[in-house]
Every structure is written in structure tokens, then in C-alpha cells.
C-alpha positions in Angstrom: -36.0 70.8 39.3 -35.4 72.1 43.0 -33.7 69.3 44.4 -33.9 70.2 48.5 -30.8 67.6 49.6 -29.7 64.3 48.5 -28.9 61.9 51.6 -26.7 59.0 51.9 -28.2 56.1 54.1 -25.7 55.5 56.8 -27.0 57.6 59.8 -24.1 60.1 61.1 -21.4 59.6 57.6 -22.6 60.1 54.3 -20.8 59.5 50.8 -21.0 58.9 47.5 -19.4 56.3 44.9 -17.7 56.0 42.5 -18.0 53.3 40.0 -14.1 51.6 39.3 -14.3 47.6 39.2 -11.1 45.8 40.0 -11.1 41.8 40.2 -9.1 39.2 41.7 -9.7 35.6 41.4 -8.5 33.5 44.3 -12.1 34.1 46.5 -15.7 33.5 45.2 -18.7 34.1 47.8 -21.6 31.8 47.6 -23.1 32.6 44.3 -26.8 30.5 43.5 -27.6 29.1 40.5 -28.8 31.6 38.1 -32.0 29.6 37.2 -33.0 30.1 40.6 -36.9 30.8 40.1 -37.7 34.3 40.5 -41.1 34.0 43.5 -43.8 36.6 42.8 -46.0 35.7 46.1 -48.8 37.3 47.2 -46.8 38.1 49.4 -43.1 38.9 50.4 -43.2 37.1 53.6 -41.5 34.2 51.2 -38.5 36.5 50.4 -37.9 38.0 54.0 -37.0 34.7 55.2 -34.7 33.9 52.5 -32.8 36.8 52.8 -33.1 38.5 56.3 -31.0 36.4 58.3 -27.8 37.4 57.1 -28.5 40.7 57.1 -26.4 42.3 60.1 -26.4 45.7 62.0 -23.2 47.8 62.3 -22.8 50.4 65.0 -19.3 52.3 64.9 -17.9 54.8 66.9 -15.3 57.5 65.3 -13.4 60.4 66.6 -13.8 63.4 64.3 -12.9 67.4 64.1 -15.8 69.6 64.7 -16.1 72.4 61.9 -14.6 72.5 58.8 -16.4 70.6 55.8 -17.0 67.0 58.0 -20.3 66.0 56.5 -18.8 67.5 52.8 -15.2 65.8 52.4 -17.2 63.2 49.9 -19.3 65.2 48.2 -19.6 67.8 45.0 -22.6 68.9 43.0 -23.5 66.2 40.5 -26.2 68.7 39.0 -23.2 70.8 38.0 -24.7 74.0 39.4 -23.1 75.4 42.3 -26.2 77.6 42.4 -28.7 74.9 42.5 -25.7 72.6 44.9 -27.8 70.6 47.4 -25.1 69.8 49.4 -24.5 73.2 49.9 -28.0 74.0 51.2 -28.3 71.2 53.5 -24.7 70.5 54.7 -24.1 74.5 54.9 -25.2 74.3 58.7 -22.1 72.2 59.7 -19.3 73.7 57.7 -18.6 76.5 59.8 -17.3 77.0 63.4 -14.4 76.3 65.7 -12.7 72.7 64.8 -13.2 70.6 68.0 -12.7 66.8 68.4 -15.6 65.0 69.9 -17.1 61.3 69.5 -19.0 60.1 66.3 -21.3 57.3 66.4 -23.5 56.0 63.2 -25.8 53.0 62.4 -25.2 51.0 59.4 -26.4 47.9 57.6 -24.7 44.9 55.9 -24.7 41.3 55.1 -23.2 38.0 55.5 -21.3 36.1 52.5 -19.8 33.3 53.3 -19.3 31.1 57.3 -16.0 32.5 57.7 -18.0 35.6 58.9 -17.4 38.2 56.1 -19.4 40.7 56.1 -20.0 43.6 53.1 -21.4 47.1 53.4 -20.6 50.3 52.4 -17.1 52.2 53.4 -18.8 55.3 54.2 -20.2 53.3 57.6 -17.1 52.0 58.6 -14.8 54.7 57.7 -12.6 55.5 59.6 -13.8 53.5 62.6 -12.1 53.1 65.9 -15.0 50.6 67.2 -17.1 48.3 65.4 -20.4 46.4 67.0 -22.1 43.9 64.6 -25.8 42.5 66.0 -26.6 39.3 64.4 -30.4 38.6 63.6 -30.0 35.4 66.1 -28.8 38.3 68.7 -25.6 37.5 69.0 -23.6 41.3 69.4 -19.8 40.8 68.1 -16.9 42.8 67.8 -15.9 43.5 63.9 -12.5 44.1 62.2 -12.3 45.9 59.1 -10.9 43.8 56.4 -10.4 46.5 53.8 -12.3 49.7 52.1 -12.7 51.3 48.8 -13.6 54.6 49.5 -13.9 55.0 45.2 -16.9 52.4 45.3 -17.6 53.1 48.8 -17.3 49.8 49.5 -16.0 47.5 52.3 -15.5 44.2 54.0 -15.7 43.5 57.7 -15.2 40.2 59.7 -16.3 38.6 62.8 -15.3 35.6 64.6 -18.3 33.6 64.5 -20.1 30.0 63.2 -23.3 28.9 61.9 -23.9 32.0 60.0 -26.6 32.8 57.6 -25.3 33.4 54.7 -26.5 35.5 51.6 -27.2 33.9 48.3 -25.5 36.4 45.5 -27.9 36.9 42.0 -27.0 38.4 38.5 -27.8 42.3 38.1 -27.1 41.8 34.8 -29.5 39.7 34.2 -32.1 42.6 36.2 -35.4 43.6 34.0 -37.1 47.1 34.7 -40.2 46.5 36.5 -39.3 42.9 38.5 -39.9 42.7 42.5 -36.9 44.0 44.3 -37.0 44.1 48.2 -34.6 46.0 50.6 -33.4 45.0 53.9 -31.9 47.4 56.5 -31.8 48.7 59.8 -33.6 51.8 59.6 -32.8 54.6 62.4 -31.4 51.5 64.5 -31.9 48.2 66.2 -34.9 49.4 66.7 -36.3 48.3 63.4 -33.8 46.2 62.7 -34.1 43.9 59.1 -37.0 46.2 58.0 -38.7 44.9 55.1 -39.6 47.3 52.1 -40.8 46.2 48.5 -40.9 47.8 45.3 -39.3 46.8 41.9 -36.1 47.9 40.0 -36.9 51.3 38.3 -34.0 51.5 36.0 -30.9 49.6 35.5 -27.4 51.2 34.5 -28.8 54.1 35.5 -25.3 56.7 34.8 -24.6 59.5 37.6 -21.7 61.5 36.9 -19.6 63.0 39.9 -16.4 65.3 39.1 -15.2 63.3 36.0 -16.4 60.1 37.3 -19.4 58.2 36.2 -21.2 55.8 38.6 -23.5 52.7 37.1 -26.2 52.3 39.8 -29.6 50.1 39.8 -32.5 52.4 40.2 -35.4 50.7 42.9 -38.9 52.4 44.2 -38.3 50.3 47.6 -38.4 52.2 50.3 -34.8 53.2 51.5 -33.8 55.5 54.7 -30.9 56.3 56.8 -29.7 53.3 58.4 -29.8 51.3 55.3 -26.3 51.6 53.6 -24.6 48.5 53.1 -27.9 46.2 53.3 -29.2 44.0 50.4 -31.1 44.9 47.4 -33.2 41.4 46.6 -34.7 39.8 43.7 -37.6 37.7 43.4 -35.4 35.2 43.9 -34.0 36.4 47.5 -30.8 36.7 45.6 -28.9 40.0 46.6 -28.3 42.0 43.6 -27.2 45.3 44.9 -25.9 47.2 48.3 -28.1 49.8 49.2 -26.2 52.7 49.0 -28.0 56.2 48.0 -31.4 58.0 47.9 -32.7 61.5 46.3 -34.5 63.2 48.9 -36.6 65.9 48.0 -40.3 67.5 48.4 -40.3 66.7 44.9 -39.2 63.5 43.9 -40.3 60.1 45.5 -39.2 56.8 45.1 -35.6 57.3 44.1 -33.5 55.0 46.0 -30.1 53.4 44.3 -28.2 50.3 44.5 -24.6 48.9 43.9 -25.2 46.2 41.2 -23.9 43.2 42.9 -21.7 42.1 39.5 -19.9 44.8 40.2 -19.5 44.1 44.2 -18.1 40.7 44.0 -15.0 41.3 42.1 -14.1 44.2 44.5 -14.8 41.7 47.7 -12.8 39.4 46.2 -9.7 41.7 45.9 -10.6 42.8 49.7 -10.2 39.7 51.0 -7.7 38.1 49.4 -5.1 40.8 48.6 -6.2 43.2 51.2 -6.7 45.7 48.6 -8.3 46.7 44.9 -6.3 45.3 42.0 -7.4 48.3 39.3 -7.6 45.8 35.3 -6.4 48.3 32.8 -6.9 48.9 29.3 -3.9 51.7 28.7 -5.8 54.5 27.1 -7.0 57.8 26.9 -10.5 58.4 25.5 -13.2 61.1 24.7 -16.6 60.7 23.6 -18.6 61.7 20.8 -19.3 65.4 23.0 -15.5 65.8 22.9 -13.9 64.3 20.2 -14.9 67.4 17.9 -12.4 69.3 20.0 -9.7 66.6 18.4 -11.4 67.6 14.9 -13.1 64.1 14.6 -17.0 63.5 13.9 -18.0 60.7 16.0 -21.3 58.3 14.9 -20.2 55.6 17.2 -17.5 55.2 19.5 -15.2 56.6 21.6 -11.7 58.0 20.0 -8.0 57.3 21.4 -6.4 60.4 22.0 -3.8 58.5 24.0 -2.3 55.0 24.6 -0.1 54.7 27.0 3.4 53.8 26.3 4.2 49.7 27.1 0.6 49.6 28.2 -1.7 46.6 27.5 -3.1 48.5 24.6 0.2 49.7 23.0 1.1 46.0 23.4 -1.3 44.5 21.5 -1.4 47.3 18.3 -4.0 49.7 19.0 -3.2 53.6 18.0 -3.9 57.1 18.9 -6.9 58.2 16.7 -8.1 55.0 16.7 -12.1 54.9 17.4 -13.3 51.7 20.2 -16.3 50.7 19.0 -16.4 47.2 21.4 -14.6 45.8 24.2 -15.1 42.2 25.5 -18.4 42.2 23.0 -20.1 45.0 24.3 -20.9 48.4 22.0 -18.8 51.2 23.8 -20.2 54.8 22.9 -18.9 56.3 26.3 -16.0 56.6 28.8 -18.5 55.1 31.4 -19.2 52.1 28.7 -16.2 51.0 28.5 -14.8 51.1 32.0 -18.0 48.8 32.9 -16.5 46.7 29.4 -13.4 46.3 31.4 -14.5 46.0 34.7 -16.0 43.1 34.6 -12.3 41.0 33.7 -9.5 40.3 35.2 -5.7 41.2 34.9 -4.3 38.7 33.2 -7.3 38.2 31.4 -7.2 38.6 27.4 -10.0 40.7 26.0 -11.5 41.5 22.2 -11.0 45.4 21.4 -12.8 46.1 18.5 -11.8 49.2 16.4 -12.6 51.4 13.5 -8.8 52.5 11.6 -9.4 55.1 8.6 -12.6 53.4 7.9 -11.9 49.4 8.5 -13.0 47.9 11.3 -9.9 45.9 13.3 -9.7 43.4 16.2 -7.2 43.3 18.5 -6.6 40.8 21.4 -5.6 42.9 24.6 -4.6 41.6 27.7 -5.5 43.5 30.7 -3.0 44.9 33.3 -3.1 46.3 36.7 -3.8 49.7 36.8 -0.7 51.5 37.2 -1.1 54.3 40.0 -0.3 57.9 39.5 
């Protein structure tokens, strides 16, 4: 397939993610009930006013070099083929030429969580920001702060100094079935068309990309999606956000291909933003291959994903489980991949015990683990 470019959403900055979850416990955004009944109007007039207030507009100004690999810094070939790179083709323009520093501005999109005025979006429209506008859909303009970022999940938190906010509702994308309403709001090309409506449905759900050797988890969504849109809400038939709007494929040949954060994943890393002021990593303590690799370790795998390290003291080691060892579950889900079971450990806390399940020399064994903070390099 001839993939012409891939764009990200925010007008000006573009990135991509990566898919680490790190939790914290202390703060909890407004979260409705999960019975909340899904609406299928004739109509999505229903869901527009449920969810469009809180979406907000983000303008940012940024000083930047001219030259040099600006528009790339982010950005590798996640079709593996530096022949068929996209990024090449269309960010080739701007990677050449005298560096000179000149004034960046960009249009974003985001949403409100809670009255103290947080707002979530995407770190690649806020990065590296020296000012920050957010336009409220009651018109109130306001000066935002940056909170924190994650430029591995490109996400990040911004506040304003505000009251009587509209605040978001957050859903359950795990709870997300292929083929139910989604909506996406945004502020396409500006304030212009700002809290433009699309609808569609989720395509696909833990749909894997792999960047470098990282593997995002992204919800898949046939809403329409364009520059402008990063950081605004994906919706369920609820009004419920259960993703940020983060990616499309744009091509001649593709339509249709627009990708979300799942919002389970979101929260915990909000949390962390706000209360700590930066990501707490939960860590397992190992070093795994899959099935495609393990042959290099002169194992056969039919299910699984072998140890080929634990880490010495690490939560692992603590609680008994070995080199050569095979994980089959964590926390009660089946674990065939690296990317499985980083989304197995995601979702918990440090501190948090978890069930490992594993296959020794043919008997299956279960071992209690309790997760730590991911030690850094």
C-alpha cells in the first residue's frame, strides 16, 4: 500500500505516542456511571449538547529553529520501510536549510475535567509552549498554564483560573464494541469551526501500532478527524468521552482512519499529572520476548511470552518468578505479547498486588507480585 503521509491533528506540531500507562491514586476526574444508557437518536443533536460544552480551544505560540528536522524530531517509519517512509516524503520539504529562529503558532483542541479548570489534550499542542490561549465555548478567552506533559503518551494537562465550567463525563473504553456510535469534537482549522461535530462509529478497538520498539493500543473510529482536532473528545452514545483524538492516516488511498487515546488509559496518566506533577511508571521487573523471538533463546512458544530477564530486587524477583519462565496471565488477562502485557500492568497501581500466572517446565504457577515504580535508566 502507497501510504502518501500520515498527519497528526494539531495544526503547526505533529507527533506520535507512545502507549506507557503509569497511575497514581490521590485524583479521580468525574467519571459517570457505567450504566449510563448508550442514546442511538435519529440524530446526534442529543450527544452534541452533552458533550460540547467542555470542549475547549488551545492556541499556543512557540519559538522554534528553522531547518533541521523540526516537523520530524517525533517521528520514524512505523511501516518499517525507509523506502516506502511517509514522513520522509511529506516532511522532506522542511528538513533542509539554514537554522533560523522565528515564531510558531498552532491550534489545538481539548476538554474540561473537573471545576477546578483542568483541562486534557495532547502534549504535542502544548509542547513546548511559551503562550497559551484557551477559548471557552461560553466565550470566555483565558490564559492557560501547563500542568505537566508526557511526551511518551503525548499527553498533557493544562489549567485555567476559571468557575462554572462544563465539565466532561469520562466512559469505559473497555467496555467499547466495534461498530457502536462514536462522535468527535474539535476545533478544525480554528475558532472558526470551533466544537465541530462529526459522527461515525469505533472501527476497531486495541488496534496495535508499533513505533521503534514501542507498541501503541489505540481505538480505531470512521469519524471524521482533521488538523485542529488533537486533544478533543472521542464520545460514546452515551456522550461519555472515551478517547483523545490524537492521529489520522492520510492518504489518496485510505479513508476513514482516524485514532483515539482510549480514555482507561488517559485517566491514570491525568491523575499522576496533577497530583505528583509527573508520570509514576508501575513495574513488573522483567525482560520479555514473544513467541517471534523466543526461538532465538531456543524455546518454542504456543502461548506466552518468555522471561529472559528479571531484574535483580525487582517486584518480580521478589515474589519468585525466574528467567525462562513463560507469562501466560497478568492481573487475569491472557498475555501472548510484550504490548499485552504492558496494557496487563498498566492498568494498576504501584503498590498494587497483582496475579502473574506462569508456565515452569510444564506446570502452571501463580505468583502474587506487587508492582513498583518504574526504576529510570
Amino acid at each position: 500500500m502507497n501510504f502518501s503521509k500520515i498527519k497528526c491533528l494539531s495544526a503547526g506540531v505533529f507527533a506520535f505516542i507512545v502507549m506507557f500507562v503509569f497511575l497514581a491514586g490521590a485524583y479521580t476526574p468525574d467519571v459517570a456511571a457505567a450504566d449510563a444508557p448508550r442514546m442511538v437518536p435519529e440524530n446526534f443533536s442529543q450527544l452534541a449538547e452533552v458533550a460540547r460544552p467542555s470542549v475547549v480551544n488551545i492556541r499556543t505560540e512557540k519559538t522554534v529553529q528553522g531547518g533541521g528536522k523540526v516537523f520530524r524530531h517525533f517521528f520514524g517509519n512505523p511501516f518499517g520501510d525507509r523506502e516506502r517512509d511517509p514522513f520522509r516524503e511529506f516532511f522532506g520539504p522542511f528538513e533542509e536549510g539554514p537554522s533560523k529562529e522565528f515564531k510558531q503558532r498552532s491550534l489545538g483542541s481539548g476538554f474540561i475535567i473537573d471545576n477546578e479548570g483542568f483541562i486534557v489534550t495532547n502534549n504535542h499542542v502544548v509542547e513546548g509552549a511559551t503562550e497559551l490561549v484557551v477559548s471557552l465555548a461560553d466565550g470566555r478567552v483565558l490564559t492557560g498554564t501547563i500542568v505537566g506533559t508526557d511526551a511518551f503518551t503525548d499527553l498533557a494537562v493544562v489549567k485555567i483560573n476559571a468557575t462554572d465550567l462544563p465539565v466532561a463525563a469520562f466512559g469505559d473504553s473497555g467496555a467499547l464494541r466495534v461498530g457502536e456510535v462514536a462522535i468527535a469534537i474539535g476545533n478544525p482549522v480554528g475558532l472558526e469551526f470551533a466544537r465541530t461535530v462529526t459522527a461515525g462509529v469505533i472501527s476497531g478497538i486495541n488496534r496495535l501500532v508499533q513505533q521503534g520498539e514501542r507498541t501503541f493500543t489505540l481505538v480505531q473510529t470512521d469519524a471524521a478527524i482533521n488538523p485542529g482536532n488533537s486533544g478533543g473528545p472521542l464520545c460514546n452514545g452515551s456522550g461519555q468521552v472515551i478517547g483523545i483524538n490524537t492521529i489520522k492516516f492520510a492518504s489518496t488511498e485510505i479513508e476513514g482512519m482516524s485514532f483515539a487515546i482510549p480514555i482507561n488509559i488517559v485517566r491514570p496518566i491525568v491523575n499522576d499529572l496533577v497530583v505528583n506533577g509527573r508520570i509514576i511508571r508501575p513495574w513488573l521487573g522483567v525482560r520479555i520476548v514473544d513467541k517471534t523471538n523466543a526461538a532465538r533463546y531456543g524455546v518454542t512458544l504456543d502461548k506466552g511470552v518468555l522471561v529472559v530477564e528479571v531484574i535483580s530486587r525487582g517486584p518480580a524477583a521478589s515474589a519468585g518468578i525466574q528467567a525462562s519462565d513463560v507469562i501466560i496471565a497478568v492481573a487475569g488477562q491472557t498475555v501472548n505479547t510484550s504490548a499485552e502485557l504492558t496494557a496487563a500492568v498498566q492498568t494498576h497501581r504501584v503498590g498494587e498486588k497483582i496475579e502473574v500466572k506462569v508456565l515452569r517446565r510444564g506446570s502452571e504457577l501463580t505468583y502474587t507480585v506487587t508492582l513498583a515504580e518504574m526504576q529510570s535508566d
